[in-house]
N, C-alpha and C positions, 0 to 999 in steps of 0.2 A: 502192060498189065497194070492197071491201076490200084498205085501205091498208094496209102496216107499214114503220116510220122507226123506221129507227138511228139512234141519237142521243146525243151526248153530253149538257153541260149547257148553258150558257148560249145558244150557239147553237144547237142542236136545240130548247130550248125557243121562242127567239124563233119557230120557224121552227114550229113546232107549234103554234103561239098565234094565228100566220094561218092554217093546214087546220083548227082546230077551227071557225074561222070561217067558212069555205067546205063545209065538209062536213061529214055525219053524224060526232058524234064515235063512237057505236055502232061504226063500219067502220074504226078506225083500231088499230092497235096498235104501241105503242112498244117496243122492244128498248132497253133502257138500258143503259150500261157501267158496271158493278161494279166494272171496275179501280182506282178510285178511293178505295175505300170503305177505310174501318180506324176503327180506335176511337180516342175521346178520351176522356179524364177517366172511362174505364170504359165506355163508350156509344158502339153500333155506329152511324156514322155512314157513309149513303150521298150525299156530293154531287149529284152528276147527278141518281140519282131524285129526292131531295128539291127540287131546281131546275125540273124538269118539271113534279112534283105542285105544286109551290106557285106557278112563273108559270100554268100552266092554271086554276089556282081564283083567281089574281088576288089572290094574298096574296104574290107576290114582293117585296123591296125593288128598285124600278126604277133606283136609284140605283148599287147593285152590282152588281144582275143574279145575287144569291146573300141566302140569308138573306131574313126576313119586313120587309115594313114596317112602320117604327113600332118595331120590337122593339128591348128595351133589354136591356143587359150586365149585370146586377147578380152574377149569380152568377159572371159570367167575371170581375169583378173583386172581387169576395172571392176565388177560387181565387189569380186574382195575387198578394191580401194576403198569403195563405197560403204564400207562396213557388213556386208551380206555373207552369211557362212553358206561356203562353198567349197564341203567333204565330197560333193557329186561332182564330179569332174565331167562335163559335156563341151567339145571343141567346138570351133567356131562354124564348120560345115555341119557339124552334127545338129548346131541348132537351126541350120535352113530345114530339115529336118521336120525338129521338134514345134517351130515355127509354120510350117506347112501344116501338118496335122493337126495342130490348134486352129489353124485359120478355117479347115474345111470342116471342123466338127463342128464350131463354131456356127459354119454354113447348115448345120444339120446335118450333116452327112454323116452315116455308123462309120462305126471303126473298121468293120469290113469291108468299105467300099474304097475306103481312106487308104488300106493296105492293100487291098488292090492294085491303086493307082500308085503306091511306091513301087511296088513292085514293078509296074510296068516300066516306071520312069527307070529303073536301076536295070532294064532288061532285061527280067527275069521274065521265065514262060511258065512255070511251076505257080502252081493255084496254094497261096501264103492266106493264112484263113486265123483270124484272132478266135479263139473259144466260144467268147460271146461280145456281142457287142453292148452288154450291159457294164456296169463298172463291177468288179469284183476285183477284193484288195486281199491279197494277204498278210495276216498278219500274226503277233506271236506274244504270248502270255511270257513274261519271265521276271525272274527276281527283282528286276529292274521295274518291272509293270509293261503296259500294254505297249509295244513298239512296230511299226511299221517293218515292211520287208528290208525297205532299203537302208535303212538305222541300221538295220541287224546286220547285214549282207555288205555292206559298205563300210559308215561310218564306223562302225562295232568288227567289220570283218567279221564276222559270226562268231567271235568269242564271246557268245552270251549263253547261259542255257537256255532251255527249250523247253516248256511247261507244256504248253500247248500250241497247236494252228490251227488258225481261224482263217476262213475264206470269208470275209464279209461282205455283201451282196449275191451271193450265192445261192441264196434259198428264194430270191426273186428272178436269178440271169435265165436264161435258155440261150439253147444254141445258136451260134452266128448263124444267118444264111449260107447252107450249105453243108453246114458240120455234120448232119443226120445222114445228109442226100449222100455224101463223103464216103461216110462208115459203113452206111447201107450197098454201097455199090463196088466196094473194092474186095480186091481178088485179094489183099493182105496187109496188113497193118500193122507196123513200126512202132515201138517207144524208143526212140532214142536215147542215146545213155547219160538221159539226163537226169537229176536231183529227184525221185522218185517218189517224196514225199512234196516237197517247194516246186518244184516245173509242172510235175506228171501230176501229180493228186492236184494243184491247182485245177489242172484241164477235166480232172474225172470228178472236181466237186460240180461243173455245172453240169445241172438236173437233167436227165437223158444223155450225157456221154457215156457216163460207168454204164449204164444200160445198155445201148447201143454195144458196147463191148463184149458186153458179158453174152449176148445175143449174137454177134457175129460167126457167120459162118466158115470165115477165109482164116487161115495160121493170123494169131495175133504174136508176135517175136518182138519180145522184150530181151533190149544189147545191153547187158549191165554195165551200171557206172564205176563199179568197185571193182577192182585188179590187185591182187593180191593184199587183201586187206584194207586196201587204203584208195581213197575216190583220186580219180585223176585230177581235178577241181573243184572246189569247192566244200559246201560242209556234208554230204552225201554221206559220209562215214562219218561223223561228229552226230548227225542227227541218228541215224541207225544205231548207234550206242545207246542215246541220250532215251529213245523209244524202247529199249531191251529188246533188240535183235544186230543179231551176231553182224559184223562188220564182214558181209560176202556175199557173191551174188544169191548165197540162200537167205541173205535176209533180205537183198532185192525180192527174190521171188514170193517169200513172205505179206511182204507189201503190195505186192500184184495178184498174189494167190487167189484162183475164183476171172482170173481177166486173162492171163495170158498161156497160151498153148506152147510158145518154145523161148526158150533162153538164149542166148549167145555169149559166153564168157570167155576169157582168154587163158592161154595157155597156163597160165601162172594157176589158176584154180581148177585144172583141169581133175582133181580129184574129189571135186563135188558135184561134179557132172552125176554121178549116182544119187546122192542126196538129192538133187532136182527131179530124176527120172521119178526117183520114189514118190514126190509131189505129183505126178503126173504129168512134168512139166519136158517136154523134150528138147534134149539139150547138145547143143551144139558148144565144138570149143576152135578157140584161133586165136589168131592174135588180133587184140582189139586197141593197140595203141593206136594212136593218129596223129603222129609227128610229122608225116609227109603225103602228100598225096597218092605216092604206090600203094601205102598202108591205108589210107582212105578208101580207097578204091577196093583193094582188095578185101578190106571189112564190111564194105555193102555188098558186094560178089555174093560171098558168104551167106550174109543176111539171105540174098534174095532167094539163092538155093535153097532154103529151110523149106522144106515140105510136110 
């Protein structure tokens, strides 16, 4: 049955790591967020796709849930010798990587074709699909003034507020090859329980996704990222405050409200499950942790059951 998941990084990948294991990866296809993406040290660096392609080939470091295991700094720390600030931390396989993807876009080649042929290389059979192949960045208004994704997310660890986000290049992107063909043809569609504003609203700022959605025929089943009040990773709950809405998957569903037909929440909020219905939104509950791959597995199971 042909699946396609939004997704951001670390949590769309976990969540990805159990449907490859329940299902044909052949029927799946990922929509990744690009809003992320910018250059370091000269080298076009995609987080998100790089964290999918490399937990799905099993070459992720499980420790950070970013970056390869086992990989070591040598060249991040000469650049520091050298006087170069280096708060991004990229290993030294990581950059055969970031070095490849420069070299071919360099050649011309979009970012979907580029992701393509990682994909292949990491042997993955799952059709891994960047948003768009335009540049689209996100970015964020705060006290501080205009700051990049990765400032915020990294350097800052997201203890910044949060005035506003901006997708810039967005009012010009469309969709990569494929992303329309993607949404148009699947029997059901994924958001992953990823950052719902930063991951998921990147991918639904380029022009014809949120459409394509809101149009879709097949269950759209959004896995919330909030578990008993508080995001498994990252700022998911810092921003949903910061936005005034309630830290839960009904203030996930808030932010989707108008896109998606089913929920997925876990055990821990299972007495909001009504509050969603009342949305329209039909809700399913489980457990949505993913500490281990039985729990992986069995939270896409779940998923795919949603009717």
């Amino acid at each position: 049955m042909a699946t396609v998941v939004f997704s951001g990084g670390v949590g769309g990948s976990r969540f990805l790591s159990g449907l490859c294991r329940v299902m044909d990866q052949k029927d799946i296809t990922v929509i990744s967020n690009v809003g992320d993406d910018t250059e370091f040290y000269g080298l076009y660096v995609c987080p998100d796709i790089d964290i999918v392609l490399y937990t799905l080939a099993g070459r992720i470091n499980p420790k950070t849930g970013w970056g390869l295991e086992g990989d070591t700094f040598q060249v991040l720390d000469a650049l520091k010798k050298l006087g170069h600030p280096c708060w991004f931390n990229l290993g030294d396989q990581d950059l055969a990587t970031h070095l490849h993807r420069t070299m071919r876009l360099k050649e011309s080649w979009p970012l979907s074709k580029v992701t393509a042929e990682l994909a292949r290389l990491n042997g993955l059979e799952l059709t891994v699909l960047p948003s768009t192949d335009q540049r689209l960045e996100t970015r964020f208004d705060t006290p501080m003034g205009d700051m990049p994704f990765q400032e915020y997310m990294v350097k800052h660890r997201w203890q910044v507020d949060i005035e506003k986000i901006r997708f810039v290049g967005a009012e010009t992107a469309s969709p990569a090859p494929g992303v329309l063909e993607a949404l148009e043809s699947a029997e059901r569609i994924i958001l992953a329980p990823s950052n719902p504003y930063i991951s998921i609203g990147a991918i639904l700022a380029v022009p014809g996704i949120r459409d394509a959605l809101e149009k879709a025929k097949c269950p759209v089943i959004a896995v919330s990222p909030i578990v008993g009040g508080k995001a498994i990773k990252g700022p998911a709950a810092r921003l949903l405050e910061q936005f005034g809405q309630p830290v839960s998957p009904v203030g996930v569903a808030r932010v989707y409200q108008g896109l998606v037909s089913h929920m997925v929440i876990d055990n821990a909020d299972r007495e909001l499950a009504g509050q969603l219905e009342a949305m329209g939104i039909v809700c399913g509950v489980t457990d949505t942790m993913m500490d281990s791959f039985p729990r992986k597995e069995a939270l896409a199971r779940f998923v795919l059951e949603q009717k």
